[in-house]
NUSEMI-43417 format. One record per atom (N, C-alpha, C): residue in three letters; x, y, z negated. Coordinates in pm, whole numbers, plus 50000, padded with zeros to 5 digits. Example, Ala and Ser with C-alpha at 12.3 -4.5 7.8 and 13.67 -1.06 7.14 Angstrom:
<rs>
ala513194943149220;ala512304955049220;ala513204967049220;ser512854977549292;ser513674989449286;ser512905000349213;
</rs>
This chain:
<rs>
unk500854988150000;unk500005000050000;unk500895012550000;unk500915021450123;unk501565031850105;unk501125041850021;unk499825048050022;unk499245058349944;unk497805050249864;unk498485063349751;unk496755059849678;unk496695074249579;unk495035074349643;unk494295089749658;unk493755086449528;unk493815097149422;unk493305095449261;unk492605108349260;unk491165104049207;unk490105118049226;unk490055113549084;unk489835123248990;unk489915126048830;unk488365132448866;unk487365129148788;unk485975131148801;unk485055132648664;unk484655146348633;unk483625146248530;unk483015158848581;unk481925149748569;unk480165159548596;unk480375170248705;unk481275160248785;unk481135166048963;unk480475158049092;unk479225153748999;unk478645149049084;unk477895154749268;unk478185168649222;unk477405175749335;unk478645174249432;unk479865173849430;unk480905174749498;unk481215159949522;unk481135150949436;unk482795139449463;unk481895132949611;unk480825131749629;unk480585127649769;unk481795129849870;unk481625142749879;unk482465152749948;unk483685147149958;unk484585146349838;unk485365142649824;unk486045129749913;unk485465118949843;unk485675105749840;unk485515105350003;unk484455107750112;unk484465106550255;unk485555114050315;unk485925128850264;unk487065133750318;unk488165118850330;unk488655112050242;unk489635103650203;unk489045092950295;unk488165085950308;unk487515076350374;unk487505083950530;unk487895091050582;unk488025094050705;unk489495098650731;unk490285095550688;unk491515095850702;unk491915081250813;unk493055084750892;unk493415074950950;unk494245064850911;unk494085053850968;unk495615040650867;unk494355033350829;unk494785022350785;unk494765011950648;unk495245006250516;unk496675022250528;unk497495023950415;unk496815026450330;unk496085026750267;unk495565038550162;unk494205032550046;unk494215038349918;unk493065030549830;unk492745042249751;unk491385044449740;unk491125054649677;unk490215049249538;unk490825060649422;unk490735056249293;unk490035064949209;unk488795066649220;unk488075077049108;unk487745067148979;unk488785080448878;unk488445080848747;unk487615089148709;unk486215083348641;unk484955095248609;unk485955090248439;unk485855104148385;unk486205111548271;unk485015108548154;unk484345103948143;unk483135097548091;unk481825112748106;unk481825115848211;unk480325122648349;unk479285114948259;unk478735127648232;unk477245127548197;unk475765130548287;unk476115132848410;unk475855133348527;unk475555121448593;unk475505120948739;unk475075111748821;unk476765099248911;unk477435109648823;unk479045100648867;unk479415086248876;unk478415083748748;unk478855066048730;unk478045056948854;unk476585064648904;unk475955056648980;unk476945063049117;unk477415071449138;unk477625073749289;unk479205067349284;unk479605067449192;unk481395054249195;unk480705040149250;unk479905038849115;unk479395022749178;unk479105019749303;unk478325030049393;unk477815030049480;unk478825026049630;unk480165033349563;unk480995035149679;unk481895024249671;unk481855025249553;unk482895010749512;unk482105000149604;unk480914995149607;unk480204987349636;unk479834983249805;unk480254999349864;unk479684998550008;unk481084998750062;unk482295002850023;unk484065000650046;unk484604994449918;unk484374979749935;unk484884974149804;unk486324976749793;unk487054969949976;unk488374971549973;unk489304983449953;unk488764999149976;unk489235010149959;unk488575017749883;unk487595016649811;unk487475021149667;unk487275017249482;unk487805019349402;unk488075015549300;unk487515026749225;unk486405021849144;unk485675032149041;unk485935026548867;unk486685037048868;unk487205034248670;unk486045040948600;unk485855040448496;unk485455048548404;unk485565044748214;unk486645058548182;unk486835060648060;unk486065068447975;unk486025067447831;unk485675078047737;unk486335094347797;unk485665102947760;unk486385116947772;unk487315119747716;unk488725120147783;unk490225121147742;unk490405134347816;unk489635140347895;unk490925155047971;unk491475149248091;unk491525160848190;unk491815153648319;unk493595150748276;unk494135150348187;unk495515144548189;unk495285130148197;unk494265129648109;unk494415108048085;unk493635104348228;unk493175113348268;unk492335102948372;unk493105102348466;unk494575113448546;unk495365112348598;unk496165100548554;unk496455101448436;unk497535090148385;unk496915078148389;unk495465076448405;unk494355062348449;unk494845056648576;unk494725069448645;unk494845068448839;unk496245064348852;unk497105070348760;unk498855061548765;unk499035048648754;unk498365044248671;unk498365030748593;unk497805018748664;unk496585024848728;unk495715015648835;unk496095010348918;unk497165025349016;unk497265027049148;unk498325015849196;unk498525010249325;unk499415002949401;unk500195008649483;unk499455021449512;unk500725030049631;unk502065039749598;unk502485035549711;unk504295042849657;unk504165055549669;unk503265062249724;unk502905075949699;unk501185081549628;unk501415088749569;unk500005090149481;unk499405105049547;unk498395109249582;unk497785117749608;unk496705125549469;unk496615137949441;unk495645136949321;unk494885145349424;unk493585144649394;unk492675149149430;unk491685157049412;unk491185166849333;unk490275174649247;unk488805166949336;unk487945168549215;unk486775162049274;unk485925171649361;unk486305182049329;unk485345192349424;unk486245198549535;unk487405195849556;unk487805196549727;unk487855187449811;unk488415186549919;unk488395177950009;unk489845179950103;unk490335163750122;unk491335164150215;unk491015167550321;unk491525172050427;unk491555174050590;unk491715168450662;unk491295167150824;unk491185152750882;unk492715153450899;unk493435141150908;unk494955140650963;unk495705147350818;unk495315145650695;unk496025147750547;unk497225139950557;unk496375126550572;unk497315116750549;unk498555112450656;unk497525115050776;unk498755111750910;unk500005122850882;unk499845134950852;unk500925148250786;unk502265142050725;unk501175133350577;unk502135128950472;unk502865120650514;unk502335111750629;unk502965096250691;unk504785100350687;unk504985107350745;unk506655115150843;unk507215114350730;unk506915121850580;unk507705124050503;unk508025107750428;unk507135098950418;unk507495085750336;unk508835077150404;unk509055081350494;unk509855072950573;unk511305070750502;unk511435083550460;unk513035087550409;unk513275079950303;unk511945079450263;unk511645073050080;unk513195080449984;unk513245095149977;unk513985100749918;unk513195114849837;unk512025120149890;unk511445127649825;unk510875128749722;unk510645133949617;unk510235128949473;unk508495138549514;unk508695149049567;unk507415155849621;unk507305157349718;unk506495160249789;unk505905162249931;unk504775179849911;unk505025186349923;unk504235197649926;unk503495207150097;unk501755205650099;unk501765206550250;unk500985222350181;unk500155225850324;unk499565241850283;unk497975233150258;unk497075242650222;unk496005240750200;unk495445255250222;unk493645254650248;unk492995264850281;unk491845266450185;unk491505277750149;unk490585279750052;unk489535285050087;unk488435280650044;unk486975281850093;unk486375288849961;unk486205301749997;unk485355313949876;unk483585313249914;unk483095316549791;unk481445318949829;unk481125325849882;unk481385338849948;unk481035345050050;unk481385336850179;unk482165324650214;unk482185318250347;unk483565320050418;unk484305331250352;unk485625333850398;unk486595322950350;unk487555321850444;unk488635307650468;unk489625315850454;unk490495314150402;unk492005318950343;unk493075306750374;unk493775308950445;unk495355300450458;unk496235302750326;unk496895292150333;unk498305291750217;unk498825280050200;unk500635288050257;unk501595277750295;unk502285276950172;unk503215269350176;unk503715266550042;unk505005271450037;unk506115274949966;unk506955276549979;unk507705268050012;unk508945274550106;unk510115265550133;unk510925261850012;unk510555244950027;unk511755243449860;unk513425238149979;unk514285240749880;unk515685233949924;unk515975229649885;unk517155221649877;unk518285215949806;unk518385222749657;unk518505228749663;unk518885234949505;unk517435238549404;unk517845225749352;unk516865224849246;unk516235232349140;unk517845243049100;unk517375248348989;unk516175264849077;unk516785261349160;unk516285275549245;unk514785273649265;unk514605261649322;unk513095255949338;unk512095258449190;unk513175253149054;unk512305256048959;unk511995267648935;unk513065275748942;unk512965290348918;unk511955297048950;unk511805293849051;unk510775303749168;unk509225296849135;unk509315286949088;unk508065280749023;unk507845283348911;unk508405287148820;unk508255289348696;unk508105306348687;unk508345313548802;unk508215329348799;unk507125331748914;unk506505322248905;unk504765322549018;unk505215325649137;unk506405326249128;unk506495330849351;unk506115321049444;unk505275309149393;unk504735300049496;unk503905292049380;unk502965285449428;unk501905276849355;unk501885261849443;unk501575255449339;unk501895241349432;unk499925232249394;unk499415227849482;unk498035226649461;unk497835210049493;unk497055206049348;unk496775187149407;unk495775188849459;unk496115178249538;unk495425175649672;unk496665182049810;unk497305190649823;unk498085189549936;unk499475187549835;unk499275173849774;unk500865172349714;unk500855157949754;unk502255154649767;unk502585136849778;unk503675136249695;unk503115128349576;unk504325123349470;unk504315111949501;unk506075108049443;unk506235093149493;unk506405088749299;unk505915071849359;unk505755066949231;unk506505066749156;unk507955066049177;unk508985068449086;unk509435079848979;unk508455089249037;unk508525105048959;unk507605098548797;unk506795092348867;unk505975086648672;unk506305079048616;unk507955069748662;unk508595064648573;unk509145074348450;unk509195084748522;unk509985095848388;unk509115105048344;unk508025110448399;unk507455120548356;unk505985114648364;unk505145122348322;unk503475116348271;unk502935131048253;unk501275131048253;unk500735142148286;unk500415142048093;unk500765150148011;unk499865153747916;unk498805153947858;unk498425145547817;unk496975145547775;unk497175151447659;unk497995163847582;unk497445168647463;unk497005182547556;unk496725186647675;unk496285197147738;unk495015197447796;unk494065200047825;unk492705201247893;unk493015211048003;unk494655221247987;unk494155224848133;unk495895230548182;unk496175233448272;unk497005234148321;unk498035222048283;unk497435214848285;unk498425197548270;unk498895192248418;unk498715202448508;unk499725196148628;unk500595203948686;unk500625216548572;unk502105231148589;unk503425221748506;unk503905211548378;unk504665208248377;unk505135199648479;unk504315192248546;unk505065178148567;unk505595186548717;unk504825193748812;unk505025199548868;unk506345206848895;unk506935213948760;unk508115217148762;unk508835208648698;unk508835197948626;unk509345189648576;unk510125181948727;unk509255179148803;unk509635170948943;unk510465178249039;unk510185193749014;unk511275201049106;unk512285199449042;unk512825203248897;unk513695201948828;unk514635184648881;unk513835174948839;unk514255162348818;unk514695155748978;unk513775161149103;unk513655153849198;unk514075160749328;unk514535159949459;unk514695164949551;unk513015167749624;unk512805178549661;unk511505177349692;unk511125187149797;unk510385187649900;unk510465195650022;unk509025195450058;unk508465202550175;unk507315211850176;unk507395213450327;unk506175212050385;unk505715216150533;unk504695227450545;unk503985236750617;unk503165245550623;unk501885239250637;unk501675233950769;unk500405228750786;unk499245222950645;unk498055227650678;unk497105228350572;unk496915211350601;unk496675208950477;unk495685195550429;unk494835193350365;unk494085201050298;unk493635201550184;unk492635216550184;unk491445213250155;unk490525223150155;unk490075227050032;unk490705234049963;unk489585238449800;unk488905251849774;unk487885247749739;unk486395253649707;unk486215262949635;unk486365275349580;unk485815285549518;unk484845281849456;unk484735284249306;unk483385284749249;unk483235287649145;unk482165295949095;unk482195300648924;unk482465289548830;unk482025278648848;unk481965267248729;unk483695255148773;unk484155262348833;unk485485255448777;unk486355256148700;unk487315249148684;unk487975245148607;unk489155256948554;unk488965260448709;unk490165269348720;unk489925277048655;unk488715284748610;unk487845298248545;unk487895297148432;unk488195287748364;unk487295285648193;unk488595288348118;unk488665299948042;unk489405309647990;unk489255303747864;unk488915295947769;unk488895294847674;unk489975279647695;unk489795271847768;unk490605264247798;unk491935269347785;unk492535279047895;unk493655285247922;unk494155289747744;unk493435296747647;unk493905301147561;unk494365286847475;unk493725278247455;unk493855262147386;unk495295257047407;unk495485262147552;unk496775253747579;unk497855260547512;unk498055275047487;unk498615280547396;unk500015280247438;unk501205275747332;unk502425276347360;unk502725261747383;unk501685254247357;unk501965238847338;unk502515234847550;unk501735244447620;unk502805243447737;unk503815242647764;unk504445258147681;unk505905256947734;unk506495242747649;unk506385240747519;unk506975230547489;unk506515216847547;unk505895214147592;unk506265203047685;unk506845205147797;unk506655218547845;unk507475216248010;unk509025216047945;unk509595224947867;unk511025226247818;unk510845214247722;unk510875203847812;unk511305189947710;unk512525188347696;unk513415193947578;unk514655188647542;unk515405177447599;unk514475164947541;unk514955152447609;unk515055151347780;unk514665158047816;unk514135156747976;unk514665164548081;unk514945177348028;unk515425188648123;unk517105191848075;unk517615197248230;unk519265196548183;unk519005212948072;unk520125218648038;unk520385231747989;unk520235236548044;unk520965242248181;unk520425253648283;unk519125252248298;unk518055245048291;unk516905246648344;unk516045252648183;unk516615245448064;unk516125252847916;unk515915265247933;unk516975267847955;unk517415284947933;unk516255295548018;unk515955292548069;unk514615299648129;unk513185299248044;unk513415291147907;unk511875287647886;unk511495301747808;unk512105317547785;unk511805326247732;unk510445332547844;unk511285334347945;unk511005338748051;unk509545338748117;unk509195318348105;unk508305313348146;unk506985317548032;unk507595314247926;unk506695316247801;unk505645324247820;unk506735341847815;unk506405357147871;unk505405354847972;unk505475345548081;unk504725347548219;unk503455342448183;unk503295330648080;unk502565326948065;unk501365332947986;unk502035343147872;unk501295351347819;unk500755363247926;unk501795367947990;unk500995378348082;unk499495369748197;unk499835356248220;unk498315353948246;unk497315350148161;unk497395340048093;unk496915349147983;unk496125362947940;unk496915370947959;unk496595386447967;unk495725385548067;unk496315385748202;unk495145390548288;unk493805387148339;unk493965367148275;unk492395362548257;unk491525372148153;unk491835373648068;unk491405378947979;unk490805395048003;unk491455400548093;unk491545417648097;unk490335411648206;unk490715403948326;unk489415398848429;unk487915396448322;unk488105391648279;unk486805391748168;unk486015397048057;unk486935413248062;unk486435421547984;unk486915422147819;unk487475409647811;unk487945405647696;unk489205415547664;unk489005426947636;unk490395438247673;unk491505439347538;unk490375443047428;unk491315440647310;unk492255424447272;unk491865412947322;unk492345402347346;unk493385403947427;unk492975410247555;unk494215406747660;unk495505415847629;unk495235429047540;unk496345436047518;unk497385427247410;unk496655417347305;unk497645415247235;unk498535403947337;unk497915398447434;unk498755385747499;unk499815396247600;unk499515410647623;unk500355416547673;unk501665416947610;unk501135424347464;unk502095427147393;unk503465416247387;unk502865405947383;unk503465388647328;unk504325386247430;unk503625389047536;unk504575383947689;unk505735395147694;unk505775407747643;unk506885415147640;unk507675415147543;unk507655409347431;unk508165405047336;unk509295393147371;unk508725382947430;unk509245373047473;unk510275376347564;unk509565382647674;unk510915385747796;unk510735401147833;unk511275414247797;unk511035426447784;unk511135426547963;unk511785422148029;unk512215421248168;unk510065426248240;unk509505418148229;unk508275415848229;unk507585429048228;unk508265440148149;unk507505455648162;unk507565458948311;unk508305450648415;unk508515455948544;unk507455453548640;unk506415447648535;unk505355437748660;unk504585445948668;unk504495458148759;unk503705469848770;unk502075461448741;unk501905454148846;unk500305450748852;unk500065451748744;unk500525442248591;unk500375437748512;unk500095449848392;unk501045463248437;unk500685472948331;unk500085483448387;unk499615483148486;unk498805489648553;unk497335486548482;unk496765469948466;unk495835465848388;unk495885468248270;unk496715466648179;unk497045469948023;unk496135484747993;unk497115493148082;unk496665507748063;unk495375511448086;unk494705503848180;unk493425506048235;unk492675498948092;unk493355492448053;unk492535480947921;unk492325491547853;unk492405507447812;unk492255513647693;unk491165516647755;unk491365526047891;unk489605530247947;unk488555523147940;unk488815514347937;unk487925505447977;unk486965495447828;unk488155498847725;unk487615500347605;unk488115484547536;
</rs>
């Protein structure tokens, strides 16, 4: 089995249709697709069964207690047979020819990531492109530039190879941004490279994941200390975790200032300049601060 597509699923029932056929119309016979419903209180468990049932051979429907999309990723690890893993959000969809894209890069069997572009679909109907950055050879540079937001890396147009989860594992003490360590954990640890072409279509929408700000505050500092895993990362790559911390508080900040939440977002300002004073340079960033007094 070359690939296997892992959709992490709770109470996305209106979407994983969507999903799961994107993957089922892919070309090959390489491939097995693996939804973990998160224990969906919704209509999830009947529409897994369903699919499981009508593609016995290419679909596999798990279902756990509610652990956080970390464990249900780390479900889809555990399950899976393919030398490359795809994650999948339940409410986007791959693109036709995702997989034929990824085919070129398995060959080398030297990449620890595979990074393609993906296109974003907003509720007004507008389609947005976004390529990924060029990673190189130099690892620490790749992390760098990941860890200071100058590129975003999105599951669903990613191809990890299985060997990357011999060493690293997705977090399950996080509910949300649990795929920003391993992410840089793998640039750090792995040689890893990137094509433009889109694969991957994700969806705009008030009720995601991406939105829920109370989440984002939970994860707290308990981020950086897992991404700066002592045991795991060389020194040169430590030495940045002030930096990242700072960045992390300034978003932070600006979810927060986005939501009116102003006296909140000033203290995560404050915090992120504390951490890395460098950070007063992020015009956008104090451009909002200041506006945070008008605005009350």
């Amino acid at each position: 089995m070359l690939f296997s597509v892992v959709i992490p699923a709770y109470n996305y029932a209106a979407y994983l249709p969507r999903a799961i056929d994107s993957v089922l119309a892919q070309s090959g016979d390489d491939f097995e697709i693996i939804v973990v419903d998160d224990g969906s209180t919704d209509d999830t468990p009947a529409l897994g069964a369903r699919y499981q049932q009508l593609h016995p051979e290419r679909v596999r429907y798990l279902r756990q207690d509610n652990g956080g999309p970390a464990k249900a990723r780390n479900r889809g690890v555990e399950e899976s047979r393919g030398e490359f893993l795809v994650f999948l959000d339940a409410d986007d969809r791959l693109l036709p020819d995702a997989l034929e894209r990824f085919r070129p890069w398995t060959q080398e069997n030297r990449w620890g990531m595979v990074c393609g572009g993906h296109q974003s679909r907003h509720p007004d109907g507008k389609i947005r492109l976004h390529a990924p950055a060029v990673l190189a050879d130099d690892r620490l540079a790749n992390f760098t530039a990941y860890i200071r937001r100058e590129f975003g890396i999105s599951n669903g147009a990613t191809l990890v190879a299985r060997e990357v989860f011999e060493v690293i594992r997705y977090p399950e003490g996080l509910r949300n941004s649990e795929d920003i360590p391993v992410f840089a954990q793998t640039l750090a640890l792995f040689d890893c490279r990137s094509f433009p072409e889109p694969v991957l279509e994700v969806f705009k929408h008030d009720d995601s994941l991406r939105n829920n700000i109370d989440m984002i505050l939970q994860a707290g500092s308990a981020l950086t200390d897992i991404l700066f895993d002592e045991a795991l990362l060389p020194p040169r790559f430590l030495a940045l975790r002030g930096e990242f911390e700072g960045r992390n508080a300034l978003s932070v900040f600006r979810s927060l200032y986005l939501a009116g939440r102003h006296a909140e977002a000033r203290y995560w300002y404050h915090r992120a300049l504390r951490l890395a004073p460098r950070l007063l340079t992020e015009w956008s960033y104090l451009s909002k601060y200041v506006r945070s007094y008008v605005k009350g």
